[in-house]
N, CA and C of each residue as an Amber inpcrd file, in Angstrom:
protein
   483
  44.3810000  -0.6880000 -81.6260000  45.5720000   0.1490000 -81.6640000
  45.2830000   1.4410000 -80.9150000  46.3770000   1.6020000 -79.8210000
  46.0630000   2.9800000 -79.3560000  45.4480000   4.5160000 -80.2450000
  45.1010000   5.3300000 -79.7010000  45.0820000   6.9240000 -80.7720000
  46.5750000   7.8300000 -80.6520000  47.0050000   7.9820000 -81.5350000
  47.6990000   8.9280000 -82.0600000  47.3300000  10.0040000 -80.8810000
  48.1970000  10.6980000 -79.8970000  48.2470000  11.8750000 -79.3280000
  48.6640000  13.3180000 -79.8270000  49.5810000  13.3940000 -80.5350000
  50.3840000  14.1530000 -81.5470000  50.3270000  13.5840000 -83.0010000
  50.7380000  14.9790000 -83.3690000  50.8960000  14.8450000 -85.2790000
  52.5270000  13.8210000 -84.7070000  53.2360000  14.0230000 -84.1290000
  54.8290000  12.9040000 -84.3130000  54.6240000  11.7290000 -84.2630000
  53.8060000  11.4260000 -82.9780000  53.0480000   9.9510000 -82.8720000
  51.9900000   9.4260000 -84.2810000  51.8240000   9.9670000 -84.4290000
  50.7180000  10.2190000 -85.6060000  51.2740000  10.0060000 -86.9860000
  52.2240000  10.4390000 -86.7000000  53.4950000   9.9300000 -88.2480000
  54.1560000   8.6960000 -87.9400000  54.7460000   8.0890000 -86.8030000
  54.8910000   6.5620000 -86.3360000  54.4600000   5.7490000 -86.5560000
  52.9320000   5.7800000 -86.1480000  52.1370000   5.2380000 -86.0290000
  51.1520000   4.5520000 -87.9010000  51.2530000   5.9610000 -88.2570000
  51.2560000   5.2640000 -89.8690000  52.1020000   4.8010000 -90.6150000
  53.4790000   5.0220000 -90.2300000  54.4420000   4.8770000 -91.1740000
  54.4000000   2.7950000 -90.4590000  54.3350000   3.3260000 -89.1560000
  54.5610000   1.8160000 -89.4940000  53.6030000   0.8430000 -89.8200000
  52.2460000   1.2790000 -90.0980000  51.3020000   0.5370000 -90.8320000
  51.1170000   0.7800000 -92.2020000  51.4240000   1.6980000 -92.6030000
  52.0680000   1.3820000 -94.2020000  53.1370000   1.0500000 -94.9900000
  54.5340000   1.1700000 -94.0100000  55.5870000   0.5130000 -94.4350000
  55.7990000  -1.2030000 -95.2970000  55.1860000  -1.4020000 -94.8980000
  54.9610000  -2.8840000 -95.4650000  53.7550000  -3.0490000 -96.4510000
  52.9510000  -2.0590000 -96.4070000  51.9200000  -2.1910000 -97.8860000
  52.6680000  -1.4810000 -98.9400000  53.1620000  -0.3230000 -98.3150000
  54.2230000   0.3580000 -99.3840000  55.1660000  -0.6660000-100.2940000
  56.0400000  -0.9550000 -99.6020000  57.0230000  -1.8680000 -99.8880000
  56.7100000  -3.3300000-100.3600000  55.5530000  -3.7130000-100.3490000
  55.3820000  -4.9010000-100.4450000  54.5080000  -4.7770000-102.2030000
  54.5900000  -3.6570000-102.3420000  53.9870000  -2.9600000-103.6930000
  55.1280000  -2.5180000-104.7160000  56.2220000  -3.0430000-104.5300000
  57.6310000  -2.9260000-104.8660000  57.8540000  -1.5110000-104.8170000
  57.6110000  -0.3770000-103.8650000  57.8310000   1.2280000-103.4760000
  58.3380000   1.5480000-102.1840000  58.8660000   2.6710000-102.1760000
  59.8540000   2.8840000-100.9330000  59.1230000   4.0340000-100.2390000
  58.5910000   3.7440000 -99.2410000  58.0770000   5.3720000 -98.3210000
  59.0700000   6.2940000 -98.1030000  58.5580000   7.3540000 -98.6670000
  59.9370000   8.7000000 -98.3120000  59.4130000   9.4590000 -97.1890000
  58.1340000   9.4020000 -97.1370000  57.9210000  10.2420000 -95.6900000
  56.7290000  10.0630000 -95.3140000  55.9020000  10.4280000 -94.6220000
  55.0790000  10.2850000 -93.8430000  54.4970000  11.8710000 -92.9210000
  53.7000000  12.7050000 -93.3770000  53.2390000  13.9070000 -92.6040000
  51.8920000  13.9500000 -92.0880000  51.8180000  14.3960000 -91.1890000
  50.1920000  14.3480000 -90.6430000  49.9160000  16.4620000 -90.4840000
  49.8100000  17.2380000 -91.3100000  49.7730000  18.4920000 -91.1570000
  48.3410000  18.9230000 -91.3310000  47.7840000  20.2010000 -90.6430000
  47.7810000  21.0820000 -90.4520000  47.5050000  22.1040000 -91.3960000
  46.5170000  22.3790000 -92.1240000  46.0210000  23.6830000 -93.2140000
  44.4420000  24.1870000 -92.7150000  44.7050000  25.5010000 -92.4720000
  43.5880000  26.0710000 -91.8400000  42.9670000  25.4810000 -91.3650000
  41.2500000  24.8660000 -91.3150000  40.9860000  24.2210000 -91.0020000
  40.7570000  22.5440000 -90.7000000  41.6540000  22.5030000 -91.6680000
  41.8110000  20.5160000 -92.3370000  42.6040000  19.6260000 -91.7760000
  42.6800000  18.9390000 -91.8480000  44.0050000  18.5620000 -91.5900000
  44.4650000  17.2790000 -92.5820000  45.7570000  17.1470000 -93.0490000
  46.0060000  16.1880000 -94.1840000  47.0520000  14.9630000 -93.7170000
  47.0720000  14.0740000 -94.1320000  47.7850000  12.4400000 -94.0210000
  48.5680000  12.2260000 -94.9810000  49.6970000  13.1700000 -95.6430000
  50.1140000  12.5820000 -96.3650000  51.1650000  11.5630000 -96.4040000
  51.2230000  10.7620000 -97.4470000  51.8490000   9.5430000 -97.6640000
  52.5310000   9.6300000 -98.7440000  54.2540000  10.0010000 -98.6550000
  54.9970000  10.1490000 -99.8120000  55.8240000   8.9800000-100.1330000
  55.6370000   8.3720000-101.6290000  56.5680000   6.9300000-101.7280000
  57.3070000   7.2780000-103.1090000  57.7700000   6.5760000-103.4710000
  58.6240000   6.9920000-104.9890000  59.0950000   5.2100000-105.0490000
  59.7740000   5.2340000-106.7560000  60.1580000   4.1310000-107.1460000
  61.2200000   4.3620000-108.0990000  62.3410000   3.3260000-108.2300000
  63.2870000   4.0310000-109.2730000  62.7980000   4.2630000-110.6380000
  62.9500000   5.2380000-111.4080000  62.0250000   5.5070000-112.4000000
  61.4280000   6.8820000-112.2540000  60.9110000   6.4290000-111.5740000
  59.3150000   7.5820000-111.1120000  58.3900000   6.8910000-110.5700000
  57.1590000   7.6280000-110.1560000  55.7370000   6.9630000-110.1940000
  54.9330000   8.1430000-111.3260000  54.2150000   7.1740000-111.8050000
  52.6820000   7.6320000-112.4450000  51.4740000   7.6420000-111.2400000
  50.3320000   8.0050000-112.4460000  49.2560000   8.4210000-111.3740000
  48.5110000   7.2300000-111.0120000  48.4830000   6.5350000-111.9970000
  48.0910000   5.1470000-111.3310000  48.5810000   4.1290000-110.4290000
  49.9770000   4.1160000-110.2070000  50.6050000   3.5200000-109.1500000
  50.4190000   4.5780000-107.9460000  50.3420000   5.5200000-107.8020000
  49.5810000   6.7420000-106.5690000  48.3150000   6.0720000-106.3120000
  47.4140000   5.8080000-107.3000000  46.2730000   5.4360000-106.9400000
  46.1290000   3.9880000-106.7540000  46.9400000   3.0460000-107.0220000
  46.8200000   1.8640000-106.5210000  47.2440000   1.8610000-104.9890000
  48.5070000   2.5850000-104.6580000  48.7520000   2.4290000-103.6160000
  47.7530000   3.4540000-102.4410000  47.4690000   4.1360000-102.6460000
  46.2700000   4.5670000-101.8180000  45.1570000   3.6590000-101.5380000
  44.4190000   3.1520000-102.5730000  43.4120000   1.9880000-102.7420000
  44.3290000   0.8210000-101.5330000  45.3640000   0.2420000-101.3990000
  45.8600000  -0.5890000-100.9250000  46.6220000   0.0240000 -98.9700000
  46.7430000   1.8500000 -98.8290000  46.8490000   2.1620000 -97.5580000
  45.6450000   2.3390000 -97.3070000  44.7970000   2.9390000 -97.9300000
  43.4390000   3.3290000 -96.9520000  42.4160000   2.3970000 -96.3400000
  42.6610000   1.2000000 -96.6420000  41.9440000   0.0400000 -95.4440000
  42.5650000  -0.4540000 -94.4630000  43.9650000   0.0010000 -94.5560000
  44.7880000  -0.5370000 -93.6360000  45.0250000   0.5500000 -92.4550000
  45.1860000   1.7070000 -93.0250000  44.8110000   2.9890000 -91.9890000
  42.9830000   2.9370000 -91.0870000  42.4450000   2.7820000 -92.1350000
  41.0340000   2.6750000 -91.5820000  40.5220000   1.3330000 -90.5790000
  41.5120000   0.4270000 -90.7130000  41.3090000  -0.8200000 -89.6530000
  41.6530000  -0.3890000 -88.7600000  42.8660000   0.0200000 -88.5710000
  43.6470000   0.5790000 -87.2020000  43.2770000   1.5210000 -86.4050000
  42.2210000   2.6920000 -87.3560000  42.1380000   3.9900000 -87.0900000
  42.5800000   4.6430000 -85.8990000  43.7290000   4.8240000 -86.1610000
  44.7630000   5.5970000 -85.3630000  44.7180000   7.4970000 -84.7610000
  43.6960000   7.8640000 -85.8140000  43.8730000   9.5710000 -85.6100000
  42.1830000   9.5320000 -85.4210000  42.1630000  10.5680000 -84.5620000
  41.0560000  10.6020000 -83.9390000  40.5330000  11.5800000 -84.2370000
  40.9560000  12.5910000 -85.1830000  40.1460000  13.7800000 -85.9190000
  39.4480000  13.3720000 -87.3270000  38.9890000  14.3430000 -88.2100000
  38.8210000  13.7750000 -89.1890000  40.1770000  14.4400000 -90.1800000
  40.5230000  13.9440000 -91.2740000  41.4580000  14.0780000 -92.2150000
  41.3070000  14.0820000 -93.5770000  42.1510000  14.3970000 -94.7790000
  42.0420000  13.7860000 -95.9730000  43.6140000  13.0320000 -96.2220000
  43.6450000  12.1980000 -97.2250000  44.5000000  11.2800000 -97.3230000
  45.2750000  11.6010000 -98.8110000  46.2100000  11.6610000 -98.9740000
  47.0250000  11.8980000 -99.8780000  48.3910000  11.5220000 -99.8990000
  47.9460000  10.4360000-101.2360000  49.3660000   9.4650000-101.4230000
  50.1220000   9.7760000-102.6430000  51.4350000  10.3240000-102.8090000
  51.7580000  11.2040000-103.8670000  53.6440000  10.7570000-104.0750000
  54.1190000  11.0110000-104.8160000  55.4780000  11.0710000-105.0200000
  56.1230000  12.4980000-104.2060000  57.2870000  12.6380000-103.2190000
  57.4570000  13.5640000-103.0710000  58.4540000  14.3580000-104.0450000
  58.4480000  14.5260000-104.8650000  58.5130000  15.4240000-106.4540000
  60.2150000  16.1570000-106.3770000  60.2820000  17.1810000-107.4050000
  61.9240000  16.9990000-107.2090000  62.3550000  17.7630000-105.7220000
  61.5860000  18.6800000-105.3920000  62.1090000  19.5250000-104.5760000
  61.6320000  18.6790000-103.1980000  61.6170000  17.1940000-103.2520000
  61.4580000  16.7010000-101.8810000  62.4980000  17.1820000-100.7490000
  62.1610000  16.6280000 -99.0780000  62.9910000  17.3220000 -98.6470000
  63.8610000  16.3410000 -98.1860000  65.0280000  16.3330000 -97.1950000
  65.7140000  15.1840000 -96.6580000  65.3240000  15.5980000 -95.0630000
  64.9010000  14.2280000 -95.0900000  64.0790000  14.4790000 -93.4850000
  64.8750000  13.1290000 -92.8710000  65.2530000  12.1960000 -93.2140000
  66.2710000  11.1540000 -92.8340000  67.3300000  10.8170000 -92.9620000
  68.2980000  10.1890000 -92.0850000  69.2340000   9.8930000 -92.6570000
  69.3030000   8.5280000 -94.3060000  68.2320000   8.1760000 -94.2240000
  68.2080000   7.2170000 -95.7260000  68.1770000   8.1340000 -96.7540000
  67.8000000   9.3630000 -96.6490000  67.5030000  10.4850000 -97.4980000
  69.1810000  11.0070000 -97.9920000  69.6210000  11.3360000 -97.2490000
  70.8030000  12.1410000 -97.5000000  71.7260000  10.6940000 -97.7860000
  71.9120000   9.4030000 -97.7800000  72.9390000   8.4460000 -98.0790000
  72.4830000   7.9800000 -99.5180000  70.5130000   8.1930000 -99.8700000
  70.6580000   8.0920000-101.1530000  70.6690000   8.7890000-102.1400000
  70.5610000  10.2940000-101.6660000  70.8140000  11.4020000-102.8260000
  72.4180000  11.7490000-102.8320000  73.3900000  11.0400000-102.1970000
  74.5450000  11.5860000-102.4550000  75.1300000  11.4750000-103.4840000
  75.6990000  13.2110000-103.7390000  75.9620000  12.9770000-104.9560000
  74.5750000  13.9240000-105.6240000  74.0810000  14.2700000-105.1930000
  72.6090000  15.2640000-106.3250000  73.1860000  17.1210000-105.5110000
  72.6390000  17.2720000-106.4410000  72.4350000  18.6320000-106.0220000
  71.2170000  19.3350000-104.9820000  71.8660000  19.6610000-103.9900000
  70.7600000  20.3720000-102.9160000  71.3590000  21.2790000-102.0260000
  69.9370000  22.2480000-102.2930000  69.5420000  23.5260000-101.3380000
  68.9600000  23.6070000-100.1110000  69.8050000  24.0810000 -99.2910000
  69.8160000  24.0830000 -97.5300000  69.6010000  25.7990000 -97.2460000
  68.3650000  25.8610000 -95.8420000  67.8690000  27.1960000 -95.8160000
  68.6470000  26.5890000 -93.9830000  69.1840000  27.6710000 -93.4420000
  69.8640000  28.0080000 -92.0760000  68.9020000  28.7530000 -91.2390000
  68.5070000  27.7870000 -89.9850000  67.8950000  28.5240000 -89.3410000
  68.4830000  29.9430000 -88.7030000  69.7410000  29.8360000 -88.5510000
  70.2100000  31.6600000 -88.2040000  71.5410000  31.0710000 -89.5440000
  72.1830000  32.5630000 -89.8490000  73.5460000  32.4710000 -90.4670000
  74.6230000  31.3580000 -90.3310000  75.2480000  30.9940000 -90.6620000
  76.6010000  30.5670000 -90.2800000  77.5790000  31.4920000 -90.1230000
  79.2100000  30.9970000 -89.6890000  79.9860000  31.8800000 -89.6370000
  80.3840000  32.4710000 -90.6620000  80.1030000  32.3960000 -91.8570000
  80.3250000  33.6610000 -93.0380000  78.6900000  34.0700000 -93.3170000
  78.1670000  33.9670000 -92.3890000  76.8870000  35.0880000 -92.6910000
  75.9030000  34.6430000 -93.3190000  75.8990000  33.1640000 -94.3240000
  75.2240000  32.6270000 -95.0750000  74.0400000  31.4900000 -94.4920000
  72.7070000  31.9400000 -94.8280000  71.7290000  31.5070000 -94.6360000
  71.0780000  30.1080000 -95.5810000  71.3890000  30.4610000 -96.7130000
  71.0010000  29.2990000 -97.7110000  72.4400000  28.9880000 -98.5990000
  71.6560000  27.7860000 -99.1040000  73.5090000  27.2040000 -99.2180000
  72.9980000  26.2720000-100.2140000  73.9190000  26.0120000-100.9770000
  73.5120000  25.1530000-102.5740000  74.3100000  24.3240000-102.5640000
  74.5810000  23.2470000-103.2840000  75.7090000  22.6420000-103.6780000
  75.3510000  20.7950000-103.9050000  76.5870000  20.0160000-103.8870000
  76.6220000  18.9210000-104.3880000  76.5070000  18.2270000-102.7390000
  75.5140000  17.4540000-102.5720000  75.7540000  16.6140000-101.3670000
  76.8610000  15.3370000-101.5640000  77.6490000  15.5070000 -99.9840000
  78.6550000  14.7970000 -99.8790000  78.8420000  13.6840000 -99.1170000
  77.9450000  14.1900000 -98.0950000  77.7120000  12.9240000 -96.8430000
  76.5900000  13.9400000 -96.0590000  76.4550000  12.8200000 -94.7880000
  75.5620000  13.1550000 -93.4540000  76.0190000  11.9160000 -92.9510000
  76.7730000  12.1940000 -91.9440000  77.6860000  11.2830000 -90.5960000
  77.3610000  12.2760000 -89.2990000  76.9220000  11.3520000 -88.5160000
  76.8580000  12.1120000 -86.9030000  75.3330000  13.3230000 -87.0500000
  75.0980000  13.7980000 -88.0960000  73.9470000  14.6990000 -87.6080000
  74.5780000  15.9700000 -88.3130000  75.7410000  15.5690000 -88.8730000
  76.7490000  16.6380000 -89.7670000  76.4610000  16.6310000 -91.5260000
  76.1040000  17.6650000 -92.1430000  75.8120000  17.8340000 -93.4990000
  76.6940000  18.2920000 -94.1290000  77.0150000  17.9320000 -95.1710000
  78.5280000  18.1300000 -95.9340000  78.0730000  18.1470000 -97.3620000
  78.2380000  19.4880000 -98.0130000  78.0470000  20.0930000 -99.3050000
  79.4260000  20.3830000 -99.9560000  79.3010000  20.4380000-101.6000000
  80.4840000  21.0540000-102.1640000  80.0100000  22.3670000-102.5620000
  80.2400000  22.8370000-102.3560000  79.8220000  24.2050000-102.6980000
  80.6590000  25.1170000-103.6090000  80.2790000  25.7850000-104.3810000
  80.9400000  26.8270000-105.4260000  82.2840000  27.6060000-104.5840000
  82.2700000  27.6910000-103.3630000  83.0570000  28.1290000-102.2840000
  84.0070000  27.0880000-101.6270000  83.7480000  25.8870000-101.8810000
  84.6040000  24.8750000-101.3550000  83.3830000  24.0610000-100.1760000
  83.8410000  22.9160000 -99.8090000  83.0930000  22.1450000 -98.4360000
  82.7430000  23.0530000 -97.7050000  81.3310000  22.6590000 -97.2460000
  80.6730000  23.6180000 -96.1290000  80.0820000  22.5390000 -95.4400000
  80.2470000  22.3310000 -94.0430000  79.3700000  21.3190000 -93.1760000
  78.3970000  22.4210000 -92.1720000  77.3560000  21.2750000 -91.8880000
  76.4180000  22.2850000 -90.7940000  75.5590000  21.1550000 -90.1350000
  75.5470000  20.9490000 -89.2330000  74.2800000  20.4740000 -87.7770000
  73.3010000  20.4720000 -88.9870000  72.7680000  19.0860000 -88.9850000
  70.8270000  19.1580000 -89.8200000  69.9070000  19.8670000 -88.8870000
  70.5770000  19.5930000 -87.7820000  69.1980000  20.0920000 -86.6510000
  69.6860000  22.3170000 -86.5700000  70.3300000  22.3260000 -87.9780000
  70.8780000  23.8260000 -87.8120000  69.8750000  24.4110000 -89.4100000
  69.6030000  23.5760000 -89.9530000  68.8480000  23.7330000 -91.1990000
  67.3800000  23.3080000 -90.4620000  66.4390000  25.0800000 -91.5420000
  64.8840000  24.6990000 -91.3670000  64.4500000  23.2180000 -92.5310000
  65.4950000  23.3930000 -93.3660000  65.3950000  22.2300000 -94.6560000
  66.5550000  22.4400000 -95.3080000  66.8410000  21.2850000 -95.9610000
  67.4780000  20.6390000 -97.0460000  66.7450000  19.5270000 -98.4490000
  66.5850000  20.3360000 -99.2070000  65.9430000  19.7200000 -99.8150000
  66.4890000  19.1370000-101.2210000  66.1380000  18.4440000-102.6650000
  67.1180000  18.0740000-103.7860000  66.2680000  19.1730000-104.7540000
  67.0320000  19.6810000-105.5090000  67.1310000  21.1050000-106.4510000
  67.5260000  20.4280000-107.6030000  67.1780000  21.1410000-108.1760000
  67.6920000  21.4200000-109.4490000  68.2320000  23.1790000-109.9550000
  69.1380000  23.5720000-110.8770000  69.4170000  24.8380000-111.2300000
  68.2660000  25.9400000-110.6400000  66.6920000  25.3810000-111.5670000
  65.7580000  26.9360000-111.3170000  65.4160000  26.5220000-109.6910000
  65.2060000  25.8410000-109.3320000  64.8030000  25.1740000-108.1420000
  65.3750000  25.4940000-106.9010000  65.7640000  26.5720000-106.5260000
  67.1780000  26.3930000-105.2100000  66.3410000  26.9570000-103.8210000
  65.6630000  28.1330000-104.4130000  64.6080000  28.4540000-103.1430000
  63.4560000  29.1040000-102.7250000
């Protein structure tokens, strides 16, 4: 298998060699990051299941990606590996993200203002059609460009930012 050039390639490239150990473990991959902390750099691998996960289904499924990452060995630095639930304040980084939280409550940070001045934005998700985000908000419907949000993530009340 080629090397990973970039952290983007680098998230491709695993997702699609764990997509099918994930899933085949009856769990759904929510994301896939290859980041960046001072000197380290980390692989994480976020999956969830309806329910929840415990710590032992984290650790089975790690036990079951990390030979399959390590056959391929795709990243050419060294790393640590971390396979985890992405927890409530996950973010919506896909469109599968925003069609299956509709309907939850989530907090959106604006990379500049909108036209009433507002930077972060709360509310009930409604849709994501076209690349367009659609909240109910205490103010009424508010839509915005995803590619206009630094994040959107699912909240709860204490949780917003």
């Amino acid at each position: 298998m080629a090397k990973a050039k970039s952290g983007h390639n680098t998230v491709q490239i695993v997702e699609q060699l764990v997509r099918p150990v994930v899933e085949g473990m009856g769990l759904s991959l929510w994301d896939v990051r290859f980041e960046k902390e001072g000197p380290d750099w980390f692989l994480r691998v976020y999956i969830d299941k309806p329910g929840g996960l415990d710590i032992d289904t984290c650790e089975d499924a790690t036990r079951a990606i990390n030979p399959v990452i390590d056959e391929a060995d795709p990243i050419d630095q060294s790393y640590y590996l971390e396979v985890g639930s992405p927890g409530l304040g996950r973010r919506l980084t896909r469109e599968e993200h925003f069609e299956v939280l509709k309907g939850q409550k989530v907090a959106a940070r604006l990379i500049r203002p909108d036209e009433a001045g507002r930077r972060e934005l709360e509310g009930i998700l409604t849709g994501c059609a076209d690349g367009v985000v659609t909240l109910e908000t205490s103010e009424g419907p508010v839509q915005f460009a995803r590619t206009a949000a630094s994040f959107v993530k699912l909240c709860d009340d204490e949780d917003l930012f």
